[in-house]
C-alpha positions as CSV (number, residue, x, y, z in Angstrom):
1,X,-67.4,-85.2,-2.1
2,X,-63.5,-85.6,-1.5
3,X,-62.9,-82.3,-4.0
4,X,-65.6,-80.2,-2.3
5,X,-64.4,-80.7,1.2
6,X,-60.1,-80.1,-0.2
7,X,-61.8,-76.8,-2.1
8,X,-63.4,-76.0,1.2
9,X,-60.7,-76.5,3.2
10,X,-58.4,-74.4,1.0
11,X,-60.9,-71.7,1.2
12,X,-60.6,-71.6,5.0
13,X,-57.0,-71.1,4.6
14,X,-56.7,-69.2,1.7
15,X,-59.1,-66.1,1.9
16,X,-60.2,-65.3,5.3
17,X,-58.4,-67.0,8.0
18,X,-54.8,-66.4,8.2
19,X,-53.1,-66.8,11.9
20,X,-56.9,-68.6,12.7
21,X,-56.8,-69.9,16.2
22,X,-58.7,-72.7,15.3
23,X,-57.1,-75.9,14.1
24,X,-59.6,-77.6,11.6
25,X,-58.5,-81.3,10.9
26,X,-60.3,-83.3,7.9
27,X,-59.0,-86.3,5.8
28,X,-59.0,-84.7,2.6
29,X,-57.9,-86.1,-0.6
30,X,-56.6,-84.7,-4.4
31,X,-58.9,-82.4,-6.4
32,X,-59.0,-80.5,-9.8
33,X,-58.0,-76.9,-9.5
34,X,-60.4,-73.8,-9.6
35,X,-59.5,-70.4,-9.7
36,X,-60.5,-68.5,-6.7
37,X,-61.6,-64.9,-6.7
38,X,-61.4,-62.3,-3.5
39,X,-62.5,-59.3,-4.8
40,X,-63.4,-56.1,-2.5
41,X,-64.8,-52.6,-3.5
42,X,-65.5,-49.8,-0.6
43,X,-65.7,-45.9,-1.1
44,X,-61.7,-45.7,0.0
45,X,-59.9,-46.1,-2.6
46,X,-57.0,-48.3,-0.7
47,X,-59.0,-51.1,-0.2
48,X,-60.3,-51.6,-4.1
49,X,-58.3,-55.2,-4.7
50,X,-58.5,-58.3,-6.5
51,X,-57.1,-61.4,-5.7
52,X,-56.8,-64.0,-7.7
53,X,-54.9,-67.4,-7.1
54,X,-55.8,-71.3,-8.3
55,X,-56.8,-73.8,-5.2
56,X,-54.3,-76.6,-4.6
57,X,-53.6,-79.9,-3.5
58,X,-54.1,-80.4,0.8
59,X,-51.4,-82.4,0.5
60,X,-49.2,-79.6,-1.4
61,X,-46.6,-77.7,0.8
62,X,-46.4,-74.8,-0.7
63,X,-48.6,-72.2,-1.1
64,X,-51.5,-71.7,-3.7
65,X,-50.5,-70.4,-7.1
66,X,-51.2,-66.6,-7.8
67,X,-52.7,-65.9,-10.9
68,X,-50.2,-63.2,-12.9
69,X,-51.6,-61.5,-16.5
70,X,-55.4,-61.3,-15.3
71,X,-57.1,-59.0,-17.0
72,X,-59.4,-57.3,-14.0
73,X,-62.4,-54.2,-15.1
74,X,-65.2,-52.6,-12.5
75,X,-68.0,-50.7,-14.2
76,X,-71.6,-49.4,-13.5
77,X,-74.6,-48.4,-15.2
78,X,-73.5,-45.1,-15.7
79,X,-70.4,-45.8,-18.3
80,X,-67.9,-45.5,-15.8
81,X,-65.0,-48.6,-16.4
82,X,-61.9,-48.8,-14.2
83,X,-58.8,-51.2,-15.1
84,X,-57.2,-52.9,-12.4
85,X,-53.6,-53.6,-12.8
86,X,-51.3,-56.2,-11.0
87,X,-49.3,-54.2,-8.6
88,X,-47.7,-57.9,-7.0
89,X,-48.5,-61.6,-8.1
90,X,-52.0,-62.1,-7.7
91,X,-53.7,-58.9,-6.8
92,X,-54.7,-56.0,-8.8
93,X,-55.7,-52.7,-7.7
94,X,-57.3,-49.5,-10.0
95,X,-55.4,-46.8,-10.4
96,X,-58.1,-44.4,-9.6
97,X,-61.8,-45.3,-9.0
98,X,-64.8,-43.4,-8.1
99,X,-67.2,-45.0,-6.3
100,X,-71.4,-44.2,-5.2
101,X,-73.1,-45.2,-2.8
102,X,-76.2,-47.0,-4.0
103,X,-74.4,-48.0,-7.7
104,X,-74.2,-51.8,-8.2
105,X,-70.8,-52.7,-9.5
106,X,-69.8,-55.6,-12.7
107,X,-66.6,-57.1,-12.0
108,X,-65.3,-59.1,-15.0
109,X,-61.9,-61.1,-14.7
110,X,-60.5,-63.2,-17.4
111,X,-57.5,-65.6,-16.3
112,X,-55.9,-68.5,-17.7
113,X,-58.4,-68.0,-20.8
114,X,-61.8,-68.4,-18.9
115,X,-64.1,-65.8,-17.7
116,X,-65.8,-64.8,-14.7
117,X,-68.0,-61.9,-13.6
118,X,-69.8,-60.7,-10.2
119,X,-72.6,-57.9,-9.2
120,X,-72.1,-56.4,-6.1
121,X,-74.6,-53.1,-5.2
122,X,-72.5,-50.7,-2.6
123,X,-75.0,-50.1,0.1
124,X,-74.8,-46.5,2.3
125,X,-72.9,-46.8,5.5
126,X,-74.7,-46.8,8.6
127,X,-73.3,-45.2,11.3
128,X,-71.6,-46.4,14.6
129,X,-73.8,-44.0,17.7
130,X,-71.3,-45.7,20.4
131,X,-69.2,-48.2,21.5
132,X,-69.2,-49.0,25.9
133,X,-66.8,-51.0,27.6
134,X,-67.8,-53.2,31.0
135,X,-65.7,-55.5,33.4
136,X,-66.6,-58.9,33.5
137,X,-65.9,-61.6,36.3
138,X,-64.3,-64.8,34.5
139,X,-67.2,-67.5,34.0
140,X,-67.9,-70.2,32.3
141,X,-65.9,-70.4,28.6
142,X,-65.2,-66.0,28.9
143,X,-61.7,-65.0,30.9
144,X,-62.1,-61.7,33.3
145,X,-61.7,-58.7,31.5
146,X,-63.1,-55.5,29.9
147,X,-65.4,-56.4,26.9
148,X,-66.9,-54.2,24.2
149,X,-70.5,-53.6,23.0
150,X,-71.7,-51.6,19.9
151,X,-74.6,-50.0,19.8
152,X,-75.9,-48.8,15.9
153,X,-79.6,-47.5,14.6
154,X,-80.7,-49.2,12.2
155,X,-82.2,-47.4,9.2
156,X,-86.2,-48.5,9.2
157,X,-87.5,-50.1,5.8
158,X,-84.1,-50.6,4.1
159,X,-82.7,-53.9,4.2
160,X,-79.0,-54.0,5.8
161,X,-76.6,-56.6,6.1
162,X,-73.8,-56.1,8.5
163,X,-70.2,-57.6,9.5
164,X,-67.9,-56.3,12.5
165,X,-64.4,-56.3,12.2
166,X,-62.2,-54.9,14.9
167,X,-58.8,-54.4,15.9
168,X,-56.7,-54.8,19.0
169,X,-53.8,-52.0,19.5
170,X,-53.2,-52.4,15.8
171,X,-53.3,-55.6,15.3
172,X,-56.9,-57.1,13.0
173,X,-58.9,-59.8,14.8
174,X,-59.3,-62.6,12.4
175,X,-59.8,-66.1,14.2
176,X,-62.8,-67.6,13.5
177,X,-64.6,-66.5,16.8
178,X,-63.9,-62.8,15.8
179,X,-66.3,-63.6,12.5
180,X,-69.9,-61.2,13.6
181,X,-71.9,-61.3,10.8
182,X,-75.7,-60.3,11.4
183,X,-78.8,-58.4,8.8
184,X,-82.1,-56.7,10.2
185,X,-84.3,-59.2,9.2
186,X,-85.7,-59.5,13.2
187,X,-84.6,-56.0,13.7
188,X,-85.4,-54.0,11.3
189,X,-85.4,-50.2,12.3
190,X,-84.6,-50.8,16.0
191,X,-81.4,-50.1,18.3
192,X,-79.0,-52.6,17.9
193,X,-76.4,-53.7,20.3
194,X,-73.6,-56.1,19.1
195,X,-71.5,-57.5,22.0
196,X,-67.6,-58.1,21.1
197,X,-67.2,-61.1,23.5
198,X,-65.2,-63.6,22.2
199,X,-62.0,-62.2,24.1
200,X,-61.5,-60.0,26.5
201,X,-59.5,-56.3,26.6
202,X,-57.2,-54.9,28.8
203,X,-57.0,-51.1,30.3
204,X,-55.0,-48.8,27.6
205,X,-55.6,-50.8,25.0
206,X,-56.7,-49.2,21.7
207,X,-59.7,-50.6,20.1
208,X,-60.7,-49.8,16.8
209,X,-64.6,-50.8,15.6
210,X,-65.5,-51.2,11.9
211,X,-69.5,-51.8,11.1
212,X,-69.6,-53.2,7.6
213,X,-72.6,-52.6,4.9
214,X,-72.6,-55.4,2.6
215,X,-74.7,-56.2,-0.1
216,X,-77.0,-59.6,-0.2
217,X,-74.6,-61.9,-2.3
218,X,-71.9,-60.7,-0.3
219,X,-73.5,-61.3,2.6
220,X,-75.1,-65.0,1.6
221,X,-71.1,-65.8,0.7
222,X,-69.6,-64.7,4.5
223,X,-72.8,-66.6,6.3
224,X,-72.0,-70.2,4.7
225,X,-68.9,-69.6,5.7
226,X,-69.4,-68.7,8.8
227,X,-72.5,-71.9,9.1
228,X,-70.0,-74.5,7.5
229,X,-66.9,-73.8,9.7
230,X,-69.4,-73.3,12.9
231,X,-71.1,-76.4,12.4
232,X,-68.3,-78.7,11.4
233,X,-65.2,-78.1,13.6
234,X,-63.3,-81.1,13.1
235,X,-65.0,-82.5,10.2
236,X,-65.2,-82.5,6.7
237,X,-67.3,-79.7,5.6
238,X,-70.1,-80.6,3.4
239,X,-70.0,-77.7,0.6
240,X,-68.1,-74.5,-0.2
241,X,-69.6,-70.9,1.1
242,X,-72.1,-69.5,-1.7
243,X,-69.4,-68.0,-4.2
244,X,-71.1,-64.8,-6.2
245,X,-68.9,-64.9,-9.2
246,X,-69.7,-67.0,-12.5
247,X,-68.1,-69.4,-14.4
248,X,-67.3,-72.3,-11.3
249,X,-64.9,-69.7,-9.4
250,X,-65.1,-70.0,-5.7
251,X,-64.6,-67.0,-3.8
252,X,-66.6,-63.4,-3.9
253,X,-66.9,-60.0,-5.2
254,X,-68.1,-57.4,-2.7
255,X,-68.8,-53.5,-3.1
256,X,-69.2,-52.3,0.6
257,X,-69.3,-49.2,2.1
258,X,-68.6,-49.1,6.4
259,X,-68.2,-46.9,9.6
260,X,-65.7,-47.1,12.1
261,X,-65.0,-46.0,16.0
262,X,-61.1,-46.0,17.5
263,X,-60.9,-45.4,21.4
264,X,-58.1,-46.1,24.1
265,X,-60.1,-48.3,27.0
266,X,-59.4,-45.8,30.0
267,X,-61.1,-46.2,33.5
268,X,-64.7,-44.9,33.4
């Protein structure tokens, strides 16, 4: 129990949280090292990476080790195979790819003379139709302010999973309150509104929107995530976040695809 709550721990710091406003304290003891995997495909070709690092000691001060001389391929059904090389310790990118929409993706890595592979499927983008802006009063847990609502269609009979990420005047979201992850399953082919509420905007501010397809492995990985930090602030977490990838890694490997809104809050 002691290692899965230090390898979740290291997880929250690791992969998704960096400059989290949350302050998580467990009493968390040695564990074994595993090699964690943060792998992302979408149709731009920027964000294809792989990271790759080994979990550490809590009680380590410095930072987890990066895993150099990985050897990192993507390919699909149709032959295609695209090497991705280290461009800095720890994270390798392709030097071309060419992605489709509705291809599932094979991501094999082989590190420190193991073995790991993910499936990812990229799912079609669906499209933002708009984003409004209202003035709340302060109440409650929310400060006064302008906050944000999305408002999507969602496409009838296909299943979707979503995540929203935004940013404020250039500058990504990333606490733990800023984590919207949502799928169809109640929804399914109806108007969707998503409310960006966990703080509140100012007048000129420029607000970019991003409305995230994932696939359902993905998705399964961000939601533990999202349940185990949610429903254990302050306490020792009792399992990792679903990993995808093979082989013991902890981490994920996700082809996505996305749609995104930027707009400068004026008065309406």
């Amino acid at each position: 129990m002691s290692e899965m709550k230090n390898i979740f721990y290291l997880m929250v710091l690791t992969l998704l949280l960096f400059g989290c406003e949350r302050v998580i304290d467990v009493d968390l003891n040695e564990a074994d090292q595993h090699v964690v995997i943060e792998g992302n495909l979408s149709i731009n070709p920027d964000t294809a990476k792989v990271k790759i690092s080994m979990t550490s000691s809590y009680f380590d001060t410095l930072p987890p080790v990066k895993v150099s001389g990985a050897v990192v391929t993507v390919s699909n059904s149709f032959g295609d195979k695209f090497r991705f090389y280290e461009t800095e310790k720890g994270i390798y990118q392709p030097k071309q790819i060419r992605l489709r929409p509705g291809e599932t993706y094979h991501l094999t890595v082989e590190a420190n003379g193991e073995k790991y592979g993910s499936t990812s499927r990229l799912n079609p983008s669906v499209a933002i139709d708009s984003v409004k802006f209202y003035y709340e009063d302060s109440f409650s847990f929310f400060e006064s302010g302008y906050y944000v609502n999305l408002y999507i269609l969602d496409p009838r009979g296909i299943k979707n999973y979503y995540r929203v990420k935004h940013w404020k005047n250039g500058v990504y979201q990333n606490s733990i309150d800023d984590f919207y992850i949502f799928d169809d399953r109640y929804v399914d082919g109806n108007n969707i509104e998503i409310n960006l509420f966990n703080s509140p905007f100012e007048l000129n501010d420029t607000i970019t929107v991003q409305l995230v397809s994932l696939d359902k492995s993905a998705y399964e990985y961000f939601k533990t995530f999202e349940e185990l930090v949610n429903n254990n602030p302050g306490s020792a977490a009792p399992a990792n976040p679903n990993s995808n990838i093979s082989n013991a890694a902890l981490g994920y490997f996700s082809a996505w695809s996305s749609s995104s809104r930027t707009f400068i809050l004026k008065p309406q």
